[in-house]
LUMPAPA-818912 format. One record per residue (C-alpha): residue in three letters; x, y, z. Coordinates in Angstrom, 1 decimal. Layout:
<atoms>
resn | xx | yy | zz
ALA | X | Y | Z .
...
</atoms>
This chain:
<atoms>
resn | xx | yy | zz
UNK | 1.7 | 5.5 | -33.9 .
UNK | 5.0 | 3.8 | -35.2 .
UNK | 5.9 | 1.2 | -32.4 .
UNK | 8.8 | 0.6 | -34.2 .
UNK | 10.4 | 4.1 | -33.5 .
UNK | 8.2 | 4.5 | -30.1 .
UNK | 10.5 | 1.2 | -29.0 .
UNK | 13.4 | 2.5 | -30.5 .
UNK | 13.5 | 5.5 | -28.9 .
UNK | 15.7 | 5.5 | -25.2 .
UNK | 13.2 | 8.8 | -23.8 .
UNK | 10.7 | 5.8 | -24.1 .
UNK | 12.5 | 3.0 | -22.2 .
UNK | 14.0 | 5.5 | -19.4 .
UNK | 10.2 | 6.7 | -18.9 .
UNK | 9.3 | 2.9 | -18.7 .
UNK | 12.1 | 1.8 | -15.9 .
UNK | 11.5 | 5.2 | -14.2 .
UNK | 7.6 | 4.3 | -14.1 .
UNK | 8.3 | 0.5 | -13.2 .
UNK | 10.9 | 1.6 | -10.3 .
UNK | 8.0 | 3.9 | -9.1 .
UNK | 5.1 | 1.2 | -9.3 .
UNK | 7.0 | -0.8 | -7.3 .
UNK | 7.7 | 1.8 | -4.2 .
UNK | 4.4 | 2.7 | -4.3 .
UNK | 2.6 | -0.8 | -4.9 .
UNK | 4.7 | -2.1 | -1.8 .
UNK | 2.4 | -0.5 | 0.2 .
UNK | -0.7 | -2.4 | -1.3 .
UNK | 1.5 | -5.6 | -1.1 .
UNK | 2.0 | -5.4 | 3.1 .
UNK | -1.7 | -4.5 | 2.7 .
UNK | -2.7 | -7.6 | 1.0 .
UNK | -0.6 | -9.8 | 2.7 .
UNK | -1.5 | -8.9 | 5.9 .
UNK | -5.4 | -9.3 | 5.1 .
UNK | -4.6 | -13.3 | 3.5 .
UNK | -3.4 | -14.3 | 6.1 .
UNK | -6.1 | -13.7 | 8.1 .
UNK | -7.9 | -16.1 | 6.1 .
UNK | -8.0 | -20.0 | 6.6 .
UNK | -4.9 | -21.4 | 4.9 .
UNK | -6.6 | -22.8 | 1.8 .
UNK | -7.9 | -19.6 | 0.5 .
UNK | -4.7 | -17.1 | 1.1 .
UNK | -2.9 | -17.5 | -2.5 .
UNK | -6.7 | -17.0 | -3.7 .
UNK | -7.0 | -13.9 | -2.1 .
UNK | -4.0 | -12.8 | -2.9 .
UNK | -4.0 | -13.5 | -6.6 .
UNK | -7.5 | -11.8 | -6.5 .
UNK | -6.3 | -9.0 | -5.1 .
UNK | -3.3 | -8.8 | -7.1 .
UNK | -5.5 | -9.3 | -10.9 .
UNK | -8.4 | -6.8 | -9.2 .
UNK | -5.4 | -4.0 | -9.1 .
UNK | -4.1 | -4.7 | -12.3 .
UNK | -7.5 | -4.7 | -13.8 .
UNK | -8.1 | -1.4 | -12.3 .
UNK | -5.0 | -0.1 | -12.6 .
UNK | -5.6 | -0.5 | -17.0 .
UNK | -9.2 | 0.8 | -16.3 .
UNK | -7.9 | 3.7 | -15.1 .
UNK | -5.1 | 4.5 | -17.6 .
UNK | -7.9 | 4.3 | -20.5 .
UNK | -9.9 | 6.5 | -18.5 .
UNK | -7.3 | 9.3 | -18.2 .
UNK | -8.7 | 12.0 | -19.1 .
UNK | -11.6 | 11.8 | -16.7 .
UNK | -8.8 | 11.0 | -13.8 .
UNK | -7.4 | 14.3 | -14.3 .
UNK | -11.1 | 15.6 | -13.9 .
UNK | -10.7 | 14.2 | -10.0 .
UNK | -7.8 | 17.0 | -9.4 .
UNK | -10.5 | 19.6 | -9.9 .
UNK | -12.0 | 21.0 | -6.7 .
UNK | -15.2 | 19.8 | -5.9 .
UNK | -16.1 | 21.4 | -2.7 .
UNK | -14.7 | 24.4 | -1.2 .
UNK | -15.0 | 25.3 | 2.3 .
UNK | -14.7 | 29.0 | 1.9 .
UNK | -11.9 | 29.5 | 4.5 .
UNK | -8.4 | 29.8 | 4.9 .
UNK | -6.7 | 27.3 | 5.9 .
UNK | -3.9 | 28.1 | 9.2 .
UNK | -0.7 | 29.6 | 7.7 .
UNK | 2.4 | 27.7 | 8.7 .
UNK | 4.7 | 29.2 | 11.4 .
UNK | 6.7 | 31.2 | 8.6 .
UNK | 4.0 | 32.0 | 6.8 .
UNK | 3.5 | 29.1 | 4.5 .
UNK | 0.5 | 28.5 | 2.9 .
UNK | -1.6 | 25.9 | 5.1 .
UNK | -4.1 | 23.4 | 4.3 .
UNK | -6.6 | 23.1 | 1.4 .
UNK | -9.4 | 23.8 | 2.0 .
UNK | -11.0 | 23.4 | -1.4 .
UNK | -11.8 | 19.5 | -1.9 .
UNK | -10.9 | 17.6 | -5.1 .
UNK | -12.0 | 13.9 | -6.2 .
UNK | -8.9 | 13.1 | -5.3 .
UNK | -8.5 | 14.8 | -2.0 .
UNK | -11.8 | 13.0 | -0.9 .
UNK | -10.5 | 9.4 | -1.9 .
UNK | -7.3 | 10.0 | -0.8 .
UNK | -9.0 | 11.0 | 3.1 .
UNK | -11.4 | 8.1 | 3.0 .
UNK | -8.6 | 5.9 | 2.1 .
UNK | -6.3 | 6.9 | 4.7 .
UNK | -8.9 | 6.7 | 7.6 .
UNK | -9.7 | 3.7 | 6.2 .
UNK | -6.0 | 2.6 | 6.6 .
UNK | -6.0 | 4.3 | 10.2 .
UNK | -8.7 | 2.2 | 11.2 .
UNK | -7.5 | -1.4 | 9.8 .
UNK | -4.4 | -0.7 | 11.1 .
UNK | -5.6 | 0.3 | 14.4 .
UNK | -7.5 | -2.3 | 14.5 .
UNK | -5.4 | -5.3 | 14.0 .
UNK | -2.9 | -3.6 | 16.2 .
UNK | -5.2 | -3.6 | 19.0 .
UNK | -6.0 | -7.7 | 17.8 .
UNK | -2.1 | -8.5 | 18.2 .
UNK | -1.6 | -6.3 | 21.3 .
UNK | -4.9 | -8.2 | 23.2 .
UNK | -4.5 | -12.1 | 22.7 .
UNK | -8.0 | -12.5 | 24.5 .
UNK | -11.3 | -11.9 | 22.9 .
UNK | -13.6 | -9.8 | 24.9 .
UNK | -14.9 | -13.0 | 27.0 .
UNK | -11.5 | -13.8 | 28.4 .
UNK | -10.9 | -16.7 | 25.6 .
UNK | -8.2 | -17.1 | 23.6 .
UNK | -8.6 | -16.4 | 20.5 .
UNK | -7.7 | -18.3 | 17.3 .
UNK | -6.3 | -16.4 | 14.6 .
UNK | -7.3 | -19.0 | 11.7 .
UNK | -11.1 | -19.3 | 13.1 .
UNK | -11.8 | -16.7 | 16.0 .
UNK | -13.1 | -13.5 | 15.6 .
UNK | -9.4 | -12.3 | 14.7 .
UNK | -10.2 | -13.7 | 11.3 .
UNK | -12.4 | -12.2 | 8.8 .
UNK | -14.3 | -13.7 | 5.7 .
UNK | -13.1 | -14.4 | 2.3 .
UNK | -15.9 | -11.8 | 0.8 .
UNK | -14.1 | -9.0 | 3.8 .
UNK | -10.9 | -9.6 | 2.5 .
UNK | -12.1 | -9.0 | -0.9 .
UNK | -13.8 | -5.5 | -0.1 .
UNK | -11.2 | -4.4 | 1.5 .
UNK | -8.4 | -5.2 | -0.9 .
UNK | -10.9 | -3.8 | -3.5 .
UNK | -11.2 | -0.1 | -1.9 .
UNK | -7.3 | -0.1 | -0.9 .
UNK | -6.9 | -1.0 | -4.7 .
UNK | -8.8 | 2.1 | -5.7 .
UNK | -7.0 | 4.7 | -3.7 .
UNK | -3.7 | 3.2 | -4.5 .
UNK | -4.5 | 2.8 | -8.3 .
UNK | -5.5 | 6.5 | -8.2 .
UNK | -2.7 | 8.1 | -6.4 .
UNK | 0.0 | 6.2 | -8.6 .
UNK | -1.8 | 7.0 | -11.8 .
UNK | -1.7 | 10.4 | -11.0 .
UNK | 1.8 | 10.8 | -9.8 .
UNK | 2.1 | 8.6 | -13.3 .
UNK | 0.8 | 11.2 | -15.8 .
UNK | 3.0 | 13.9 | -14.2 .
UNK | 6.0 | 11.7 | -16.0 .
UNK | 4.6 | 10.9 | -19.6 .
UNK | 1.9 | 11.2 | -21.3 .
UNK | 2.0 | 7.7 | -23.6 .
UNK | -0.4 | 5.6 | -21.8 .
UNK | 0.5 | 2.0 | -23.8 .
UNK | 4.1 | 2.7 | -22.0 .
UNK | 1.9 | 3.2 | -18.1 .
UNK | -0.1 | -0.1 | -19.6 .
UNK | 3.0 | -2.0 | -19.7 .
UNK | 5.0 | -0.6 | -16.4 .
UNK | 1.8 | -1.5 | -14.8 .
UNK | 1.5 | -4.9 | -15.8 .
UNK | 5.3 | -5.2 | -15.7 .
UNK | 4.9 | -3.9 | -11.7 .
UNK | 1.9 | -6.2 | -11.2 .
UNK | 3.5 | -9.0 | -12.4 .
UNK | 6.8 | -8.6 | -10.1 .
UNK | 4.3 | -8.3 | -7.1 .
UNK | 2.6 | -11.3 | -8.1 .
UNK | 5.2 | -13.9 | -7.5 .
UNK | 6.3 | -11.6 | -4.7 .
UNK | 3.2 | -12.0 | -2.4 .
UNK | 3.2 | -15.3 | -1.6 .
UNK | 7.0 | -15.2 | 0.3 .
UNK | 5.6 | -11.5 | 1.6 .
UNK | 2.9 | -13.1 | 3.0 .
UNK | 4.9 | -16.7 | 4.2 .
UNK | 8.0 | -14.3 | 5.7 .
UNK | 5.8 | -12.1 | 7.7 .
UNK | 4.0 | -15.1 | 8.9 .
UNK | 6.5 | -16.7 | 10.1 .
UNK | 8.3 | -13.5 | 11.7 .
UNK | 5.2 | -12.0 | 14.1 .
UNK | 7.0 | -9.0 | 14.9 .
UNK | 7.0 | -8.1 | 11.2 .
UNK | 3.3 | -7.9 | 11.3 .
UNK | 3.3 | -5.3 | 14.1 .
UNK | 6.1 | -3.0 | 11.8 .
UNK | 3.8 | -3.5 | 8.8 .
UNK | 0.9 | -2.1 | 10.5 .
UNK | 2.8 | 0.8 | 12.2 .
UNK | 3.8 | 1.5 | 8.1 .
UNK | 0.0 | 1.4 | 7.2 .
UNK | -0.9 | 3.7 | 10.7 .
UNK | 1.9 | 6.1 | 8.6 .
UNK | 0.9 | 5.8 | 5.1 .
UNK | -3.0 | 6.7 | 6.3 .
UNK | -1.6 | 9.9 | 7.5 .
UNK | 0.4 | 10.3 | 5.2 .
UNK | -2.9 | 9.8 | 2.9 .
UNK | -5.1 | 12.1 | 4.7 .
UNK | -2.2 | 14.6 | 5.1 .
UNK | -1.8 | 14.5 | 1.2 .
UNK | -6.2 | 15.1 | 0.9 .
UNK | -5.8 | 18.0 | 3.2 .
UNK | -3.0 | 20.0 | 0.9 .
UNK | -0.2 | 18.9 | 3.3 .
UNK | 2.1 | 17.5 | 0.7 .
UNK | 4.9 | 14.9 | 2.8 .
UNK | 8.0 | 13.8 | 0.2 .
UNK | 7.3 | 10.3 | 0.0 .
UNK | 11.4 | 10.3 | 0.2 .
UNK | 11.2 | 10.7 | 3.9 .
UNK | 8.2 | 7.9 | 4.4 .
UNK | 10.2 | 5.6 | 2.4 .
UNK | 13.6 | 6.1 | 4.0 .
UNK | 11.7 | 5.4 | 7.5 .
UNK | 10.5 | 2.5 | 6.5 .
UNK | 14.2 | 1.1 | 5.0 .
UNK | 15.5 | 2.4 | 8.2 .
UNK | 12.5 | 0.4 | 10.5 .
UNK | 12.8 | -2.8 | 8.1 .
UNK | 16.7 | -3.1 | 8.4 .
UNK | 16.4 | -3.0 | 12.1 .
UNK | 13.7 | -5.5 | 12.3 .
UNK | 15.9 | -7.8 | 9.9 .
UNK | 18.7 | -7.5 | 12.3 .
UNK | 16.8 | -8.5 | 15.2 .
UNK | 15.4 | -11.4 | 13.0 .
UNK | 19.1 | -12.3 | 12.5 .
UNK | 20.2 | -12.3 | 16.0 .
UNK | 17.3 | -14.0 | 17.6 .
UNK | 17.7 | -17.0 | 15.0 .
UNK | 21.4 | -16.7 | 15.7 .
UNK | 20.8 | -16.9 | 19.6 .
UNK | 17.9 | -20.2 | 18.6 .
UNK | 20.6 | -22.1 | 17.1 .
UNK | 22.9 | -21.4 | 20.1 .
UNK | 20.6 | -23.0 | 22.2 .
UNK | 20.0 | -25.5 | 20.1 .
UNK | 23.5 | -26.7 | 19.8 .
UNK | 23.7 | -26.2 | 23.6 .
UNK | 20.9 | -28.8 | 24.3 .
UNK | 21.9 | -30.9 | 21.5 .
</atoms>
């Protein structure tokens, strides 16, 4: 292959910002993930996690690309259930019910996400632990191991590798020019994590949006195993919609802090 004319050739660039721009709506999700999960860790290991996580999703992200053709394998049905699925109310095809690789990491992952999420919503909502103590968020049983954090990070990193490499191949077909919007993307979230993580935890109510988005992405997830394909247009916009509120809120309680400030002052 000429890199020479592969560089100089705009179809080339316009695939690699349109792959870049899409790496980074979809790796924003893995991002709130990862942040969320650090900072359930004691301080000093947090930007370790997070770099960890970060190098484990490039890694497999690059593992995957040179694997391609084995990846497309995983759109392949696997298991068929030998029904129909229920027809829409205008008679619209309904769900799969023939199972591909995909399908089955793509469900696992998004019950996975249901029940993180669910979980450290129920942790936020209840302050006190089972025995009536309060718990501490650095060191009670809120928190959760450096070797957790890992795991965890390690199977989000798989479904979300998977689904963006797929969506991936459905734009080009040169992989060195995935390679580079992937490290390109990975990079950007990199230096990105660590005010993620500092902003949401320094805004609590942020935390409680974030997991609300991952309660939606894991349906979104399972929805997307079972054949019901949701335009990740309309998850997005939500999202922009949710986080611009929020941001305003942020704005006028700060404002209304420094009124009261000045006031006492």
């Amino acid at each position: 292959m000429d890199i020479i004319a592969v560089a100089s050739d705009p179809a080339t660039w316009i695939a690699l910002f349109t792959l870049i721009t899409l790496e980074i709506v979809l790796g924003i999700d893995n991002l709130v993930f990862i942040a969320i999960l650090s900072n359930k860790l004691a301080p000093e290991h947090r930007k370790q996690a997070r770099q960890i996580g970060l190098a484990l999703a490039l890694i497999m992200r690059i593992v995957l690309l040179l694997l391609i053709g084995w990846i497309v394998t995983l759109q392949r049905p696997l298991i068929d259930l030998g029904f129909a699925g229920a027809a829409g109310p205008h008679g619209e095809p309904g769900f799969e019910t023939a199972f591909s690789g995909r399908d089955l990491i793509l469900i696992a992952g998004g019950l996975f996400l249901l029940w993180k999420a669910t979980k450290e919503i129920h942790h936020n909502m209840d302050p006190e632990g089972d025995s009536g103590e309060l718990l501490d968020h650095d060191k009670g049983s809120a928190a959760i191991s450096f070797a957790s954090a890992i795991a965890q990070i390690i199977a989000l990193d798989l479904v979300f590798s998977i689904d963006s490499i797929l969506t991936a191949v459905g734009m080009t077909d040169d992989v060195p020019v995935m390679i580079t919007a992937v490290v390109i993307t990975v990079t950007i979230m990199f230096f990105a994590a660590q005010p993620l993580s500092h902003f949401i935890e320094k805004n609590p109510t942020l935390v409680m949006l974030a997991l609300a988005f991952l309660v939606m992405i894991g349906v979104v997830l399972i929805a997307d195993g079972f054949g019901v394909h949701i335009p990740k247009a309309y998850i997005y916009a939500a999202m922009g919609f949710s986080a611009l509120v929020e941001t305003l809120n942020i704005l006028a309680r700060n404002r209304r802090a420094k009124a009261r400030s000045a006031k006492e002052g």
